[in-house]
N, C-alpha and C positions, 0 to 999 in steps of 0.2 A: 438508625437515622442516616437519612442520606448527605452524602458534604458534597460542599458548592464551591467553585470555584468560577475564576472570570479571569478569558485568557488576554491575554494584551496581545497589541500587530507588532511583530517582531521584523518588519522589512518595510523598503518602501516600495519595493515591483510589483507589480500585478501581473498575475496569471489569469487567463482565460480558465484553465481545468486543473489546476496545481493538483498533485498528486504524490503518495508512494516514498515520502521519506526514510530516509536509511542514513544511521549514523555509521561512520566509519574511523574508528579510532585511532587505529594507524598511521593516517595522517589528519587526525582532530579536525573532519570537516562531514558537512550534513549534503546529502544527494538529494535529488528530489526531480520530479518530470512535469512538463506543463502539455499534455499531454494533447490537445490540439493544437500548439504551435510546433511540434513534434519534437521537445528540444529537453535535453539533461540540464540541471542545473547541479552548483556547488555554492556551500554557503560556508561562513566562518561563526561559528557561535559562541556568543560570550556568555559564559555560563552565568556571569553576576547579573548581568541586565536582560539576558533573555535576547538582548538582537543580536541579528542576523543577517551579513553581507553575503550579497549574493553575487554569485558571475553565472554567465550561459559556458558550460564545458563541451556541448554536442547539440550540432543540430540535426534530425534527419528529413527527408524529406514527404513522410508519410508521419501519423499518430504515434507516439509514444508512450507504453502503457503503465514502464514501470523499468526499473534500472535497480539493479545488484553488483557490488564492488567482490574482489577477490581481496587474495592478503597480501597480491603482490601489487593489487592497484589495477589490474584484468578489469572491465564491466561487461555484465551481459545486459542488454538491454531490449526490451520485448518492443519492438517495430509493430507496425498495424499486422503483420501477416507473419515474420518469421521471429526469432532469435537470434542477433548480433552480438558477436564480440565486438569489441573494443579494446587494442591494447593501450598500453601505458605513451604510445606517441600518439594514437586516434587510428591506427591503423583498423581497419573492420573486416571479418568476416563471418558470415554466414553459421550457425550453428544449427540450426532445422528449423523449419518452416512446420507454424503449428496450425495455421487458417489457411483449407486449401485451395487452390485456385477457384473465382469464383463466385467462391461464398461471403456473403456482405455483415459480414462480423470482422471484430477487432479487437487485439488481443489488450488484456485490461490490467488487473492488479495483478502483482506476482512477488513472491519472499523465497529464502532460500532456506531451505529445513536445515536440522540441529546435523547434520550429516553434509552439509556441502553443497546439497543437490540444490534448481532453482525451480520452482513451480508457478506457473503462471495461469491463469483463467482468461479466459473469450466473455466476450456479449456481442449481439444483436445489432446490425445497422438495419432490419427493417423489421416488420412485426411478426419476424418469428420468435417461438415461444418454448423452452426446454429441449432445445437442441447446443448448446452450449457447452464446452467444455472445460475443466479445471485439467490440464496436464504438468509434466513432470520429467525434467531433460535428465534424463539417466546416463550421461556420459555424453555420448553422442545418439541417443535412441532416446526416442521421445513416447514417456507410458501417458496412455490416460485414464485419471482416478475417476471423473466424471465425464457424462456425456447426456447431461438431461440438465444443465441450468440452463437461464435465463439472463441474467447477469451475473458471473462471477467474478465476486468481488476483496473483501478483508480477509487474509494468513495468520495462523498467529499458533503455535505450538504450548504446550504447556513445559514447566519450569526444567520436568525432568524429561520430554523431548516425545513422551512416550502418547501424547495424542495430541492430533489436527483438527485445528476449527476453521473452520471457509464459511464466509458469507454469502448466500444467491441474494441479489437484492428486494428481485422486484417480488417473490413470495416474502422477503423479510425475514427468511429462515438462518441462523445460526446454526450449521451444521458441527458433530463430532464425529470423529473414529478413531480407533486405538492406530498406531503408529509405531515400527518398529527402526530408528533408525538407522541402525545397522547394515538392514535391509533392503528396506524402503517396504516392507510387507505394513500394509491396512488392513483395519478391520471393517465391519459392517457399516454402512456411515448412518447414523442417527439424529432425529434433530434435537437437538438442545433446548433455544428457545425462541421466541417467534420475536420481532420488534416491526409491527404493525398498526401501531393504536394512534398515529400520526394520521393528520391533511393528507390527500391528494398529491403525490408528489416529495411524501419523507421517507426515504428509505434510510437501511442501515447499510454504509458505504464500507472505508476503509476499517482496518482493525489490527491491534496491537496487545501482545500481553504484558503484565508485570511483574515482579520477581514474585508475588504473593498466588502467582497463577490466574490471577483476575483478568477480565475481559474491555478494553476500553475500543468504543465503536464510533465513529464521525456518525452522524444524525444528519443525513446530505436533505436540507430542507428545512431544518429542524433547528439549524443552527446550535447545536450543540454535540457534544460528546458523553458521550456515557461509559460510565464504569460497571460492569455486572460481573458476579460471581457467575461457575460453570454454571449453575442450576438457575441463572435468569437474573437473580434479585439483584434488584438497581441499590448499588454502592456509593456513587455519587457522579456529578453532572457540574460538565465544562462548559459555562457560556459565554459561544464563541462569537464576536463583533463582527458576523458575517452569516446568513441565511444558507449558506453552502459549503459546511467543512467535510473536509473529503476525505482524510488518512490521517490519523495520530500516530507519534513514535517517539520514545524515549529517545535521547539524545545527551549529546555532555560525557567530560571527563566520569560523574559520576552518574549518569545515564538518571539523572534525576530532574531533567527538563525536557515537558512533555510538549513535541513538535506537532503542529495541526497545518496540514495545506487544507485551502480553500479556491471555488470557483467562482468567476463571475459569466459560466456560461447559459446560454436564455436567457439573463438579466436584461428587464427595458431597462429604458436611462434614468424611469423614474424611481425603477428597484435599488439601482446604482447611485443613484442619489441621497436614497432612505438610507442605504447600508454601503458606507465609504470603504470598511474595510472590506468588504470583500474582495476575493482573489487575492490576499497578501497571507504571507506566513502568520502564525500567531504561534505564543507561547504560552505556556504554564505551569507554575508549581505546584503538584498534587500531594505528595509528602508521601512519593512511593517511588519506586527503584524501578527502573525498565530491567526487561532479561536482553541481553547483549546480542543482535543481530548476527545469526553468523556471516562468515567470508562464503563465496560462491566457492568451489571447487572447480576449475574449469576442465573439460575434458581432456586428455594428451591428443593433442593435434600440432601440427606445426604454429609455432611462436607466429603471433599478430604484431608482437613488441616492437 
């Protein structure tokens, strides 16, 4: 039987493409990117009511795809073209450039595996079609795992770290492959399972795991979030007071308040009208445990601090 849930608006900001939450425990605060105003956010979350104060911590001056915290407080954050640090004063530098000169793609969702590492995926600024890549900042050397999506989009590891699931969006394919962290060695990558059976314009966006190993997907379109086991079957469904949720992420002291950004981008004024909350955070209690986000590892290069 599938369970239902109904998240509530946990802010009052509006985001154009809110994206990419990441709780950071260390200092008990929610990251998160609005990714065409090019800007990092930080929020305070009160684990009993689910809200969420928000501030702008970063702005840049190009797209923002996706942001990862270290344990000292470091972020690396995916710019439309390269990888930036950030240290703990804003100082920034350069960590490799993954879109190369040129090419009209922009770099999108990105998490940092159960080993430190941070991996980030490309899409498409015009109708090219599986050239797209999911890569993986190995220190200061940049590997890449794919080089055939089309949008790469939701990260999510399993409990015991030991396989990757990636989202392409526009085939709707939930990809696996076995994963060694240690290493960083993959295996064959396979597809798990399709989420296509949406309108015109529903794909499956961000994505997050839970301590049971389950799979929860934003439904960009769809206005909702889904829960599925590895093998597909739908477990149960977030409905979110917004036509466009983009990334879900456990959050909280006890990682047991499930965080949803949303977009109000291509919204007319009369979609804006129908659906108020769009572009605002939401929240929800699902009665399941998120797996803890890990810290980036940043490569040894000289202090940004």
């Amino acid at each position: 039987m599938t369970r239902r849930f109904t998240a509530t608006q946990a802010g009052r900001d509006v985001y154009a493409l809110g994206e990419g939450p990441v709780w950071d425990p260390a200092r008990e605060r929610l990251l998160w990117v609005d990714i065409d105003a090019g800007a990092v956010h930080e929020g305070r979350l009160d684990p009993a009511s689910g809200a969420i104060e928000a501030a702008t911590l970063h702005t840049f001056g190009g797209t923002v795809g996706a942001v990862a915290v270290s344990a000292e407080g470091d972020l690396v954050v995916a710019e439309q073209a390269v990888l930036t640090r950030v240290g703990v004063t804003g100082r920034r530098a350069e960590l490799a450039r993954v879109i190369p000169p040129g090419v009209r793609s922009r770099l999108n969702d990105g998490a940092v595996d159960p080993a430190g590492r941070f991996l980030i995926g490309s899409m498409a600024l015009d109708d090219r079609k599986g050239r797209e890549v999911l890569a993986r900042l190995d220190g200061t050397a940049l590997v890449h795992l794919d080089e055939d999506l089309t949008l790469s989009n939701g990260l999510a590891w399993s409990p015991s770290g030991d396989r990757l699931y990636n989202v392409d969006s526009v085939p709707g394919v939930v990809w696996a492959r076995d994963y060694d962290p240690a290493t960083g060695r993959t295996g064959p990558r396979r597809e798990l399972f399709t989420l296509d059976d949406g309108p015109p314009g529903t794909l499956p966006d961000g994505m997050c795991a839970d301590a049971e190993g389950n799979l929860w997907i934003a439904v960009f379109g769809g206005g909702r979030v889904e829960c599925r086991d590895p093998a597909g079957r739908l477990l149960a469904v977030v409905e979110v007071g917004a036509p466009k949720p983009t990334c879900p992420a456990f959050a909280g002291p006890d990682l047991d308040v499930l965080v949803i950004t949303t977009a109000t981008e291509n919204m007319s004024p009369r979609e804006l009208a129908e659906h108020p909350g769009s572009g605002h955070l939401f929240t929800a209690r699902v009665g399941v445990r998120g797996l803890p986000a890990p810290y980036w590892e940043p490569p040894v290069t000289p202090s940004v601090s």
